[in-house]
C-alpha positions in Angstrom: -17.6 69.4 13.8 -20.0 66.2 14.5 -18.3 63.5 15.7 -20.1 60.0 14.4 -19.6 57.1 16.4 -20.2 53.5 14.7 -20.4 50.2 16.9 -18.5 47.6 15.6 -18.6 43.9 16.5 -14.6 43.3 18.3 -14.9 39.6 17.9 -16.1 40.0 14.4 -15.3 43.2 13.3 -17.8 43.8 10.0 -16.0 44.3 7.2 -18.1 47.1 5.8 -17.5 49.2 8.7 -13.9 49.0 8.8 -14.1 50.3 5.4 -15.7 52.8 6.4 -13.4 54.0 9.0 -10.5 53.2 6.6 -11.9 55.9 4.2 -11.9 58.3 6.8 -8.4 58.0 7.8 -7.4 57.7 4.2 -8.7 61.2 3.1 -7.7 63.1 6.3 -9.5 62.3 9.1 -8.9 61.1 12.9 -10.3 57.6 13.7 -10.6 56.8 17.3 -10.5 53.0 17.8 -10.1 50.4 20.5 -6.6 48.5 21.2 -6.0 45.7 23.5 -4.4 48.6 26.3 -6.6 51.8 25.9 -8.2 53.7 23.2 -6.4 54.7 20.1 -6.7 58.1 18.5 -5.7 57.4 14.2 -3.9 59.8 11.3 -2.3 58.8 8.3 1.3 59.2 9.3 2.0 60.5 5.3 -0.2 62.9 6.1 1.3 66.0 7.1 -1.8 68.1 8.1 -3.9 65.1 9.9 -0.5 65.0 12.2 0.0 68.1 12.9 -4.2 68.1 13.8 -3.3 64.9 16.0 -0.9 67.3 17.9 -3.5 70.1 18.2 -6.9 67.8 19.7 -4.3 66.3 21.8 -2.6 69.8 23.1 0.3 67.3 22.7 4.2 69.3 22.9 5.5 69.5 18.9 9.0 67.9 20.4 6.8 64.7 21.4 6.6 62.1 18.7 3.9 59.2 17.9 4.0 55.8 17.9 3.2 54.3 14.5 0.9 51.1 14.6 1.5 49.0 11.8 -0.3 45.6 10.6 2.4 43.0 10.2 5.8 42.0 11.9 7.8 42.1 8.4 7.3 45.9 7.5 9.8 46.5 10.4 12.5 47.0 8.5 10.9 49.7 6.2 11.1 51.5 8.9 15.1 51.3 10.6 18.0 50.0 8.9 19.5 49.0 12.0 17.3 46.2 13.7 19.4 43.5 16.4 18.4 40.3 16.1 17.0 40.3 19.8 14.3 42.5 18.5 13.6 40.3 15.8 13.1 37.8 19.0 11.0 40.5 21.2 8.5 40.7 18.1 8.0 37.0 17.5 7.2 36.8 21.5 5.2 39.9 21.9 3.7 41.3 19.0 0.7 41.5 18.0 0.6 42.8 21.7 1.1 45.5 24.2 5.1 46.1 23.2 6.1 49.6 21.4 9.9 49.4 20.4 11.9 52.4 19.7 14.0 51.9 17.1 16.8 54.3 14.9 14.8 55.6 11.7 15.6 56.0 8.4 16.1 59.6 8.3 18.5 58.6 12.0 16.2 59.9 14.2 13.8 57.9 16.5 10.5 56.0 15.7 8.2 53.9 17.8 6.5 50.9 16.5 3.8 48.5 17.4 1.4 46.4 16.1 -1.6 46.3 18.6 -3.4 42.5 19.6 -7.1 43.7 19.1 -9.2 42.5 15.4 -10.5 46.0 14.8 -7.5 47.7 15.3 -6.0 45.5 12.9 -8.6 45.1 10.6 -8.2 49.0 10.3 -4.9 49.0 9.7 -5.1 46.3 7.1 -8.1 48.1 5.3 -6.1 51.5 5.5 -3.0 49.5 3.9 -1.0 52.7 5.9 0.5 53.2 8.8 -0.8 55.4 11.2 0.1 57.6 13.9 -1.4 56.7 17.0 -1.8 58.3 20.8 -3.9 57.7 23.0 -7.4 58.8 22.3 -7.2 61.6 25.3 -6.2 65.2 26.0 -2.7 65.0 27.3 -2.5 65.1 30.9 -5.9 62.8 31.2 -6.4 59.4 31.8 -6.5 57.5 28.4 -9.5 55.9 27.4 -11.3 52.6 28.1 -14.2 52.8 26.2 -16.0 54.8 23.6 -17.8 57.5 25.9 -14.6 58.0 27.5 -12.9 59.0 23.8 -16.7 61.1 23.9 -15.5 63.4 26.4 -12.6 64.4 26.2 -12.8 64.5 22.2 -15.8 64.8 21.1 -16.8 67.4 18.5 -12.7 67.6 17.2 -12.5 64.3 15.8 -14.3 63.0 12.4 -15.4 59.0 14.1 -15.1 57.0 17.0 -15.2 53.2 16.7 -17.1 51.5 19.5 -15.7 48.3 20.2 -16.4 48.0 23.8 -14.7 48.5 26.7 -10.6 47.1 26.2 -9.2 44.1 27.2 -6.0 45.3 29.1 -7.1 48.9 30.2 -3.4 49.6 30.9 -0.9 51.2 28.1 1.6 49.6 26.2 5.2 49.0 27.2 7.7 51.4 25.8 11.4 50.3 25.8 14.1 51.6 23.5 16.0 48.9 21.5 18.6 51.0 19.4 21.2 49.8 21.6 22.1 47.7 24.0 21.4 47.2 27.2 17.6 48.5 26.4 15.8 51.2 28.1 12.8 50.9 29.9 10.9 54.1 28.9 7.2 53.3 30.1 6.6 50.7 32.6 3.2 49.1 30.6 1.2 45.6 30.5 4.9 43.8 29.7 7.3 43.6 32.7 10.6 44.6 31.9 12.4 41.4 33.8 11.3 39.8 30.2 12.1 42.0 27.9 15.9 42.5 29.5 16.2 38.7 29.8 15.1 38.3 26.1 17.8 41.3 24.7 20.6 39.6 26.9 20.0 36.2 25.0 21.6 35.0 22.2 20.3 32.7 18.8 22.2 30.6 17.3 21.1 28.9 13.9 21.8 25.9 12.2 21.7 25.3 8.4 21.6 22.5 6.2 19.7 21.4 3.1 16.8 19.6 4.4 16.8 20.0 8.1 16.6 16.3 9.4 19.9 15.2 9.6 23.2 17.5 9.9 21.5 20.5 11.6 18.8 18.5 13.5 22.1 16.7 14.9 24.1 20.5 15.6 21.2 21.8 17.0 20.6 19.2 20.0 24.6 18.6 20.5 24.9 22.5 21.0 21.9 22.2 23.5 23.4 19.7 25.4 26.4 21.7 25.8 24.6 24.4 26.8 23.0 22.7 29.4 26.1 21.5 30.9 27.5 24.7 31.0 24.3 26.5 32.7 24.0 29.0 29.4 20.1 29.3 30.0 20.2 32.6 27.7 21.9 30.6 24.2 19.1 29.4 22.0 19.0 27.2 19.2 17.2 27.0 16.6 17.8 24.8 12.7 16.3 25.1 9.7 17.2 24.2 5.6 17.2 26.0 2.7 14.9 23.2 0.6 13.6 21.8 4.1 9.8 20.4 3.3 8.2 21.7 6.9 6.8 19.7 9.2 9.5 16.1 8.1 10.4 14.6 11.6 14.7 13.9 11.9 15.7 10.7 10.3 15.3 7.2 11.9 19.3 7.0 12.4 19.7 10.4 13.8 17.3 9.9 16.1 18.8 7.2 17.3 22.1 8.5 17.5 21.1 11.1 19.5 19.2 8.7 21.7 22.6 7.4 22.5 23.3 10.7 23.9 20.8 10.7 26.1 18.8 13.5 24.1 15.1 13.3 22.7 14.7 14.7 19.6 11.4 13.0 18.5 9.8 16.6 18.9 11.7 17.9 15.5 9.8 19.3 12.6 11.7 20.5 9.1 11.2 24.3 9.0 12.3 25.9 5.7 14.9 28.7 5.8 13.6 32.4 5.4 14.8 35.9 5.9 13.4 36.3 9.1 14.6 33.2 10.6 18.6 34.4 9.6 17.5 38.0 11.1 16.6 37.0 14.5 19.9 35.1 14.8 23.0 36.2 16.4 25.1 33.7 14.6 24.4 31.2 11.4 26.0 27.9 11.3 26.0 26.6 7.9 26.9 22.5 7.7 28.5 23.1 4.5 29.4 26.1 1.7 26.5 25.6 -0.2 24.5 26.6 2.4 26.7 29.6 3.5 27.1 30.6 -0.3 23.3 30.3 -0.9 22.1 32.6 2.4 25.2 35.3 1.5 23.7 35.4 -2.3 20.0 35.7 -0.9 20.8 38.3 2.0 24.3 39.4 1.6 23.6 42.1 4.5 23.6 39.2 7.1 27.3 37.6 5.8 28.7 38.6 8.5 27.1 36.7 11.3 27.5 33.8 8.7 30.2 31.1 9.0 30.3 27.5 8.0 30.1 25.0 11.3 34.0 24.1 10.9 35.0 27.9 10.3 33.8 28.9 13.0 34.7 25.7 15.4 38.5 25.6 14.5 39.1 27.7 11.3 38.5 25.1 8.7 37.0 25.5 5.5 35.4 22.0 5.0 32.1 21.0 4.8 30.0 18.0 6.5 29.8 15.4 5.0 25.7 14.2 3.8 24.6 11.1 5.1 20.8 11.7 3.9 20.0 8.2 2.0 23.0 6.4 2.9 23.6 3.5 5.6 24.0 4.3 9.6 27.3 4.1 9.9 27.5 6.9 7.2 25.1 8.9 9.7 27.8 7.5 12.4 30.7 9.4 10.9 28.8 12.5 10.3 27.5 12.6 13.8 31.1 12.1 15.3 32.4 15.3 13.0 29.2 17.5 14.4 29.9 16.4 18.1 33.5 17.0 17.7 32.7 20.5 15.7 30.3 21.6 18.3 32.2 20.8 21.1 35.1 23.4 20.3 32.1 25.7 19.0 30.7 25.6 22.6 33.8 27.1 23.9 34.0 29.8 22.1 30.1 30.9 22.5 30.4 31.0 25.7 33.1 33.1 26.1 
């Protein structure tokens, strides 16, 4: 077999190309391709005879499975049913980047995952529209590859095409941790320290909800901080969004003001509309009242129990908080003194 090698442009990967090397991949093929860490070696992971082809260039041991590189953040879940909202977090910090996460597959075995920081490994991936199995592009045992003539000898003459993007950014593999349970394992020490990762997993989210996200959960959110930061709980997050927020819509006038009072700055708020991921990467959802809680358990009844209305949750009630949205301050008064008194009790019992 020939091996072709094509140079491609890594800032601006031509289209044409990539195509090219897609087509390859698609009808059996083995791609080799830069990453941001080393060279990557390619198979379509539906396809059972480029695998087990992966395993023989490779002299890799059967028992020893491959990480699958995949092109967006959201396809996670087609691949584990049992994703923790930390790893929801780990992806939003890390990927695209030098992170491969072993989760619990489908089928309850293992599978690592990563989607890789480098435009023509992406660009590949997209124009594949697969996922693919991908190694190193090495012999086992040997260093992994840097650049294009390093892929050349060790593989040259057993693979179909090598994409030359230049030499890699990182030149250092990926880090491999296991996230199926907690506390996470550390199974390759790579380009991310594991102090990070560890911190991140042992953190908590939680999430406010309201309709448009510039009064009631604008108002949660930074009374909950504030608590936090009296109590020293540096690894509790939080986080607000609505479910018909218009993004980017600063807090209202009044509740800026009223938190002013408090001593807290909230001027840096921007509306964020609620979505599935957003509820995923959270450990616990505060909704201000039951139309909130009642629309999220319709949307994504899988998450209702993480789900609770602020007062629930606080003391057990099952009332809502009151809307002040339109109506004068000492409307937005009222409401503010139910949230602070809510949140204090809430406090207590997340930091347990």
């Amino acid at each position: 077999m020939k091996t072709q090698v094509i140079k491609i442009n890594p800032l601006d990967p031509e289209k044409e190309k990539i195509r090219d090397a897609a087509l390859v991949l698609a009808n059996g093929g083995l791609v080799a391709f830069p990453t941001e860490t080393v060279y990557g070696l390619g198979a379509n992971v539906n396809n059972g005879r480029a695998v087990e082809r992966l395993y023989e260039v490779k002299i890799r041991p059967k028992d020893k499975p491959f990480t699958v590189q995949i092109a967006a953040k959201e396809i996670i879940d087609d691949f584990s049913y049992k994703v923790l909202p930390f790893v929801y977090r780990l992806i939003d910090r890390f990927w695209p980047g030098p992170l491969t996460l072993i989760l619990e597959s489908r089928d309850n075995n293992k599978i690592g995952l990563r989607m890789p920081n480098n435009k023509i490994a992406l660009g590949l991936l997209h124009a594949a529209a697969i996922p693919l199995a991908v190694p190193s592009a090495n012999i086992s045992s040997h260093p992994p590859s840097l650049t294009a003539n390093d892929v050349l000898r060790d593989l040259d003459g057993k693979i179909e095409l090598i994409v030359d993007g230049g030499k890699v950014e990182l030149g250092i593999e990926s880090t491999v941790v296991d996230v199926v349970n907690l506390p996470i394992r550390i199974l390759r020490n790579g380009a991310i320290g594991g102090d990070i990762l560890e911190k991140i997993a042992n953190s908590k989210e939680i999430l406010f909800v309201c309709t448009g996200n510039s009064c009631r959960s604008v108002m949660a959110k930074y009374l909950l901080e504030k608590e936090l930061k009296i109590r020293k709980r540096e690894d509790i997050f939080c986080a607000s969004c609505g479910i018909g927020a218009l993004g980017g819509m600063e807090a209202t006038p009044f509740v800026k003001s009223l938190l002013n009072e408090e001593g807290i700055d909230s001027s840096a708020h921007r509306a964020r509309r609620l979505n599935e991921w957003m509820l995923k990467r959270a450990d616990l959802i505060l909704a201000m009242d039951s139309i909130h809680k009642d629309e999220i358990n319709r949307l994504y009844p899988v998450l209702r129990e993480k789900v609770y209305l602020l007062s629930e949750f606080a003391e057990g009630g099952d009332s809502g908080i009151y809307d002040p949205i339109g109506r004068p301050e000492e409307e937005y008064r009222k409401c503010f003194l139910q949230i602070k008194k809510l949140i204090k009790k809430a406090a207590e019992k997340i930091c347990r």
